[in-house]
C-alpha positions as CSV (number, residue, x, y, z in Angstrom):
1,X,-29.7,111.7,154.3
2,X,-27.7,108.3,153.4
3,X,-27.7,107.5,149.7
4,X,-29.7,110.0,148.5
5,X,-33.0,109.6,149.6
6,X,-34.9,112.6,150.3
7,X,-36.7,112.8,153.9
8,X,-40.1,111.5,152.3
9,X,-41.0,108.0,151.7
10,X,-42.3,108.5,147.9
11,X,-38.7,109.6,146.7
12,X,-37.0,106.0,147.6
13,X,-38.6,104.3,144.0
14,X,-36.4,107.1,142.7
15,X,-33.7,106.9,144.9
16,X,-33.6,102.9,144.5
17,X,-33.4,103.7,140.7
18,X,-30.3,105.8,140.9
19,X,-28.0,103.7,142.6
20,X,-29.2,100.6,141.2
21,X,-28.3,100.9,137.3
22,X,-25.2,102.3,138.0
23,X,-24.3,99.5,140.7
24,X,-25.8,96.4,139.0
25,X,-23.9,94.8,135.9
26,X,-27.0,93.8,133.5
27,X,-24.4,91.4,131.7
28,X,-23.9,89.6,134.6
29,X,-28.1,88.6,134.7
30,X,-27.9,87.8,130.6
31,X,-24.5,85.4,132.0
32,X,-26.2,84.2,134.7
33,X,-29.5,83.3,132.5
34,X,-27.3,81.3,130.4
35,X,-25.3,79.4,132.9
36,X,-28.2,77.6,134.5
37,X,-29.2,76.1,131.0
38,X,-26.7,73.5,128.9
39,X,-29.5,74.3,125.9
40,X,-29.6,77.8,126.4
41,X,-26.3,78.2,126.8
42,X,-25.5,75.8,123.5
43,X,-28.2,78.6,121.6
44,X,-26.0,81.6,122.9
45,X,-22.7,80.2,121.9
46,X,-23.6,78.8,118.4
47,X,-25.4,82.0,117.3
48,X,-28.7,80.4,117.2
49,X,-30.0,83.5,119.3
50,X,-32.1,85.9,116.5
51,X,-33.0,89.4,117.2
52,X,-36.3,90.6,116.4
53,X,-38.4,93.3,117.1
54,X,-42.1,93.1,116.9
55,X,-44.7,91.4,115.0
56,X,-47.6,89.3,115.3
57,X,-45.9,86.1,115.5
58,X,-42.6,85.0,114.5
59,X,-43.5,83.5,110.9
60,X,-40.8,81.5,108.2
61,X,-42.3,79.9,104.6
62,X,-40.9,76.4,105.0
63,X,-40.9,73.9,101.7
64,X,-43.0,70.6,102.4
65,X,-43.8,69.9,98.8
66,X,-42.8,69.1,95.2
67,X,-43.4,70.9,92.5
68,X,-45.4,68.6,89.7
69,X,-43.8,70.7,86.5
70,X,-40.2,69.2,86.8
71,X,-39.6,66.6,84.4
72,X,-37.4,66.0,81.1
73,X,-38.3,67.0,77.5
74,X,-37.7,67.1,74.0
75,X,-37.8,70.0,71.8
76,X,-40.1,72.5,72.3
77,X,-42.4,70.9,75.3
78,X,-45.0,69.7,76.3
79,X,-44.4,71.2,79.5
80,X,-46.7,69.9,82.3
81,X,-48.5,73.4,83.9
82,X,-50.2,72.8,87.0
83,X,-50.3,74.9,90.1
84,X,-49.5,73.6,93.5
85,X,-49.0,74.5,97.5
86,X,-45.6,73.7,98.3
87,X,-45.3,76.3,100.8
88,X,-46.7,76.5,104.1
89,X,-45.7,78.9,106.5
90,X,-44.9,78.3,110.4
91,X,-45.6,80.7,113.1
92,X,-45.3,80.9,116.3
93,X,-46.4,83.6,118.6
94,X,-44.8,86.1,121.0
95,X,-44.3,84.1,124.4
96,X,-43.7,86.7,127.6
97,X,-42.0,85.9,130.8
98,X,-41.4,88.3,134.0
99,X,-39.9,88.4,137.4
100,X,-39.8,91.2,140.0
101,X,-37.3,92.2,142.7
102,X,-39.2,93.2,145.9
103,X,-37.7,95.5,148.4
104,X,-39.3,96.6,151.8
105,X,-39.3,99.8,153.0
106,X,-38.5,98.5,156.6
107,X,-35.0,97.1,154.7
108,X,-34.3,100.1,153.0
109,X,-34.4,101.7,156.9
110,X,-32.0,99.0,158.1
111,X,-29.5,99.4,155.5
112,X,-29.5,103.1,154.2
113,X,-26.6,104.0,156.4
114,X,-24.8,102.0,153.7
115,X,-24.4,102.5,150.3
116,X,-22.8,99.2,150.1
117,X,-25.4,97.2,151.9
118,X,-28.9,98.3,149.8
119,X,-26.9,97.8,146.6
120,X,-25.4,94.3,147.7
121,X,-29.2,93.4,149.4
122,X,-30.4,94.7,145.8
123,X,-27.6,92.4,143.9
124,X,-28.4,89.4,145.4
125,X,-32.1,89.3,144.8
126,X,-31.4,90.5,141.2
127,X,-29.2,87.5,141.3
128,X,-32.2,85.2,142.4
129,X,-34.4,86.3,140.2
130,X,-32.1,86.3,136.9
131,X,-31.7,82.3,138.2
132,X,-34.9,81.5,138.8
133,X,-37.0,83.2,135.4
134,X,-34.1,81.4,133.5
135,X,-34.8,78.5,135.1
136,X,-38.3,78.2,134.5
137,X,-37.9,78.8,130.7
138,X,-35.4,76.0,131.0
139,X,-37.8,73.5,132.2
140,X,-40.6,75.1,129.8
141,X,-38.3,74.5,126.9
142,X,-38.4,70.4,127.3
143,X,-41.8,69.9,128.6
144,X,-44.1,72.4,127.6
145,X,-47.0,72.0,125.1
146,X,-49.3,75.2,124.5
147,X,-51.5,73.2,122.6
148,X,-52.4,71.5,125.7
149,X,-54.3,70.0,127.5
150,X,-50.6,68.0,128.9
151,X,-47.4,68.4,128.9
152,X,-44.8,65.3,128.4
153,X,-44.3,65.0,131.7
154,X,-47.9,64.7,132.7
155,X,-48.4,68.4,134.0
156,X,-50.7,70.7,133.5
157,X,-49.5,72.4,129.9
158,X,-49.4,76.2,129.5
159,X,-50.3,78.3,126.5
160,X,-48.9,81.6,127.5
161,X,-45.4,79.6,127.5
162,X,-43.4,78.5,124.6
163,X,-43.5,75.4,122.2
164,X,-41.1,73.2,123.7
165,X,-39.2,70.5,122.8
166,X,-42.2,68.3,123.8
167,X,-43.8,70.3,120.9
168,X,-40.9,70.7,118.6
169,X,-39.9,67.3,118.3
170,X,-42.7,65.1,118.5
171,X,-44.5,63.1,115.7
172,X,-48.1,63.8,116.2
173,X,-48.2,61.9,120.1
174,X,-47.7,64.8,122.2
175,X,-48.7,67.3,120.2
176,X,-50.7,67.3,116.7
177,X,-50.0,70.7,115.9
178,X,-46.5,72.7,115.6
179,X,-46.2,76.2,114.9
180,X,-49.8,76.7,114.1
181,X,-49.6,74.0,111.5
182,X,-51.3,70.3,111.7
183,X,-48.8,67.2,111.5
184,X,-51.6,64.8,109.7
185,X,-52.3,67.5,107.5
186,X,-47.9,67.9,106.8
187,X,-46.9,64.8,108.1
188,X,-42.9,66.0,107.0
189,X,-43.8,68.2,110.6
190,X,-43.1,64.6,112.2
191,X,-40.1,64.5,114.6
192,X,-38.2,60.8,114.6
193,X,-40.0,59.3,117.7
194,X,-39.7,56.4,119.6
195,X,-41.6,56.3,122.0
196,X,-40.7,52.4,123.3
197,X,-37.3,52.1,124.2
198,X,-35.2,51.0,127.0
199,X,-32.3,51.7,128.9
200,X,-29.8,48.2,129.1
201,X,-28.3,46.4,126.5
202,X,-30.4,47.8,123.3
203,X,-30.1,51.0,123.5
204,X,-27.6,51.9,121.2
205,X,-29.3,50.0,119.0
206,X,-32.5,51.8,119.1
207,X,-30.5,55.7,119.1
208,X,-28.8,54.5,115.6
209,X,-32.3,53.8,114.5
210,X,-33.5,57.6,115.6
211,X,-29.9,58.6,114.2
212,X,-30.3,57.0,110.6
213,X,-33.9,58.2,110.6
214,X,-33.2,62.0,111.6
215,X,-30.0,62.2,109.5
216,X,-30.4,60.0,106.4
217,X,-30.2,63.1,102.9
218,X,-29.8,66.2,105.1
219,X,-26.9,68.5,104.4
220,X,-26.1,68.4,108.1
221,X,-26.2,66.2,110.7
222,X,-27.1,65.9,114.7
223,X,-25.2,68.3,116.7
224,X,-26.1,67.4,120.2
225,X,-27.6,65.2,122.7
226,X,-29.6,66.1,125.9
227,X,-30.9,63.3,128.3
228,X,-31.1,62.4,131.6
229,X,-28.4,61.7,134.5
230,X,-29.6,58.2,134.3
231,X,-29.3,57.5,130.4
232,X,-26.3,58.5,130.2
233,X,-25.7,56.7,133.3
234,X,-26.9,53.8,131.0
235,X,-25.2,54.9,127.8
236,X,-21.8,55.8,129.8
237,X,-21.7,51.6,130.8
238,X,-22.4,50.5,127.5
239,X,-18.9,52.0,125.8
240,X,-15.5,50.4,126.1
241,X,-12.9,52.3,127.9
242,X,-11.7,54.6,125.0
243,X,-14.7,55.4,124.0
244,X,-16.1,57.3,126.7
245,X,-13.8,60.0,126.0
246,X,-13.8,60.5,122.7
247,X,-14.9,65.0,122.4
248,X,-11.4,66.7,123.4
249,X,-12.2,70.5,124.9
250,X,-10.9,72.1,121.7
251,X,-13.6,70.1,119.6
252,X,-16.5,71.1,122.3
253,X,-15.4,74.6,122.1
254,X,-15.9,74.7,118.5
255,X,-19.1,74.0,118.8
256,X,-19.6,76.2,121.4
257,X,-19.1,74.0,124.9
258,X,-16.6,74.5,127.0
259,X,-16.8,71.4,129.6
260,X,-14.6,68.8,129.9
261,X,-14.5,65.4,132.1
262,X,-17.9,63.1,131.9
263,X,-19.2,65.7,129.1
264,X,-17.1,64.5,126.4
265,X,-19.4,61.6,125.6
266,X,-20.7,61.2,122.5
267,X,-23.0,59.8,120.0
268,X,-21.6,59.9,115.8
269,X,-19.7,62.4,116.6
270,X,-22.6,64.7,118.1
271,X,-21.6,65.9,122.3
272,X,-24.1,63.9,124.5
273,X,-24.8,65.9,127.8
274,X,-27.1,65.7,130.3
275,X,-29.5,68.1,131.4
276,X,-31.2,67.8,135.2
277,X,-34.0,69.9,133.1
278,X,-34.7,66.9,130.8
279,X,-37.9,64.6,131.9
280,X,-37.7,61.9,134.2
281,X,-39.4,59.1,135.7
282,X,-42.4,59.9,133.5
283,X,-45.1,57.6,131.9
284,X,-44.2,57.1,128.0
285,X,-46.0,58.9,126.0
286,X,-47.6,56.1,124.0
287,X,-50.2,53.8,125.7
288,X,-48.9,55.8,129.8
289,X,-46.9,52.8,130.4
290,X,-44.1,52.5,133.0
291,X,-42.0,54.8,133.9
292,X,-38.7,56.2,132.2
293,X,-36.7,59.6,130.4
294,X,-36.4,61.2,127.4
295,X,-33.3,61.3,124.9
296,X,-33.5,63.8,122.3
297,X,-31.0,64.2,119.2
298,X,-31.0,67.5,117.5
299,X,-29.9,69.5,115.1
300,X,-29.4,72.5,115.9
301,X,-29.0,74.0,112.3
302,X,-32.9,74.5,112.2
303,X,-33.3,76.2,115.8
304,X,-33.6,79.4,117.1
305,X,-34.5,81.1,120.1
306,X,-36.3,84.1,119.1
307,X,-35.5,87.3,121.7
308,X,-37.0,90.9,121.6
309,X,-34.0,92.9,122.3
310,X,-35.9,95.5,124.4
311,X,-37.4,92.7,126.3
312,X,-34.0,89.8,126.8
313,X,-34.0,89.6,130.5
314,X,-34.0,93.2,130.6
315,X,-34.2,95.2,134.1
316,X,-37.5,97.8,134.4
317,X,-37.6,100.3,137.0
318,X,-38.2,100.5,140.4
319,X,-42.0,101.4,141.2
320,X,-43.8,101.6,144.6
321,X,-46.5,99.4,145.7
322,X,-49.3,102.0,146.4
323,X,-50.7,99.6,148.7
324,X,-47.8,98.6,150.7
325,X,-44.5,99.6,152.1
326,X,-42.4,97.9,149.1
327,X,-40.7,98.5,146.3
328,X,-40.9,96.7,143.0
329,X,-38.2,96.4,140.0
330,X,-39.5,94.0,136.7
331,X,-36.9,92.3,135.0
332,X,-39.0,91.1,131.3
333,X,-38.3,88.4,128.7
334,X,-40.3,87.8,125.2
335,X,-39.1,85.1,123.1
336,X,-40.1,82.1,121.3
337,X,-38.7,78.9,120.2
338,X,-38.4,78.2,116.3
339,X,-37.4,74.9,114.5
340,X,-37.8,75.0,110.7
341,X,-36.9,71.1,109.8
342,X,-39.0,68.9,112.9
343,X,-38.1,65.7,110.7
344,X,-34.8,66.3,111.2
345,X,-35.3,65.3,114.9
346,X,-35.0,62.5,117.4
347,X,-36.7,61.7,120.6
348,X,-36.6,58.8,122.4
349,X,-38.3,57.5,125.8
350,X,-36.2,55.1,127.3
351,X,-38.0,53.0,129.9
352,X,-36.1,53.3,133.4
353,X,-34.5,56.7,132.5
């Protein structure tokens, strides 16, 4: 019989497994997963992208304090000996994502005369679904906020997704806690936030405010840029001529974009993009007034996308529904998203974005 399958029905979740793996590049999903995302893809390149199998939660001792012992003396002392808590540690917890690949067994009739045609009818709805899981942590990764009850952009928020950017970079307005620790308890958790700005003629004015704010005593400095199409629309109209080309491909590359054209805005020296996943027309987040985007300035020294290598967009097996006539392959992700130094942060809302 054509492609291996044996004359009874209950071999094909075997038979589907043998020429699949062979047939099916799982590169190609981790490429196309990263494609679909300018942030994701920015994590992959720069090596922000950390390997780590198991545990709890993903945990990191930042410093938030100073020590009360430092000072000068004379002699022999006195030395001033008093404990403190310096230290707090963030954590975040294990955030799991799946897809599955559904074949019929009336398809698997129509095609098996091929080899070609169950693989390539296999291929593309691996291909769909290694777009659209992608593409749902993609969104997730602006506008989420586990700690609920809302999400920046109004929705409903989810607390089996990540802490996202909403989260991340935030000064208390979206979300009060990050990484299981409370901002008005550590207020150095606070993200630079303005929550009031405006596209037009102010608005470089207000994103050198976030960018002193974010930048001033740091040992690095903002990296990148994501906003809306309008923004940098907006931002686009406010720069002379020779200024709105100012990233050559060599300098993108080095910091791992390779884009040309429109992309090579930028803000002190950090590549401005947009991203179609960064919020839109949404109330701001102070007072639920009007309606405009979000422009966030990061450093992406302090972020990193946490992946279990057995579980990085990683293809299962290919099961039988034992209540149906289909077929079922899994394709699993478990990650979370990490950033050590919030208050090195921007976001801004920018009415009519």
């Amino acid at each position: 019989m054509p492609l291996g399958f044996a004359s009874v029905v209950t071999s094909y979740a075997s038979a589907l497994n043998n020429i699949t793996f062979p047939a099916i590049k799982r590169d190609r999903i981790t490429d196309q997963v990263f494609d679909t995302s300018p942030w994701l893809a920015l994590m992959r390149a720069t090596g922000h992208i950390k390997k780590v199998t198991g545990g709890l939660y993903i945990g990191e001792v930042a410093n938030i304090g100073r020590s009360p012992n430092a000072g000068w003396y004379v002699g022999q002392g006195g030395f001033s000996i008093k404990t403190f808590e310096g230290l707090i540690q963030l954590a975040w917890d294990w955030k799991f994502a799946h897809d599955a690949v559904v074949v019929t067994g009336p398809e698997i009739v129509l095609n098996e005369n091929s080899d070609d045609a169950i693989v390539d009818l296999i291929q593309g709805r691996v291909d769909v679904a290694s777009l659209t899981l992608p593409d749902l942590v993609a969104t997730d990764f602006y506008v989420n906020n586990p700690n609920g009850p809302f999400n920046i952009d109004g929705s409903a928020s989810n607390a089996s997704s990540i802490e996202g950017l909403a989260t991340l970079v935030d000064n208390g307005t979206v979300s009060v806690n990050i990484g299981q620790q409370s901002r008005t308890t550590y207020p150095v958790l606070n993200a630079k936030a303005n929550y009031n700005s405006a596209i037009g003629a102010g608005m470089i004015t207000a994103l050198q405010a976030s960018w002193l704010a974010a930048n001033r005593g740091g040992r690095s400095r903002s990296k990148v840029n994501f906003t809306t199409e309008l923004a940098y629309g907006a931002y686009w109209g406010q720069l002379q001529t020779p200024e709105r080309y100012v990233l050559d491909p060599y300098r993108l590359e080095a910091i791992g974009l390779k884009t040309t054209g429109g992309n090579d805005l930028a803000f002190n020296d950090a590549v401005v993009l947009l991203d179609e996943k960064v919020p839109t027309q949404i109330q701001k987040p102070v007072n639920a007034g009007g309606s405009g985007g979000l422009w966030y300035m990061l450093n992406t020294d302090f972020f990193e996308m946490i992946v279990h290598p057995d579980r990085f967009f990683t293809l299962g097996e290919w099961f039988r529904d034992p209540y149906g006539d289909q077929y079922y392959l899994d394709i699993w992700l478990a990650c979370a998203l990490k950033c050590m130094r919030p208050n090195r942060q921007a976001v801004l809302w920018m009415s009519g974005g």
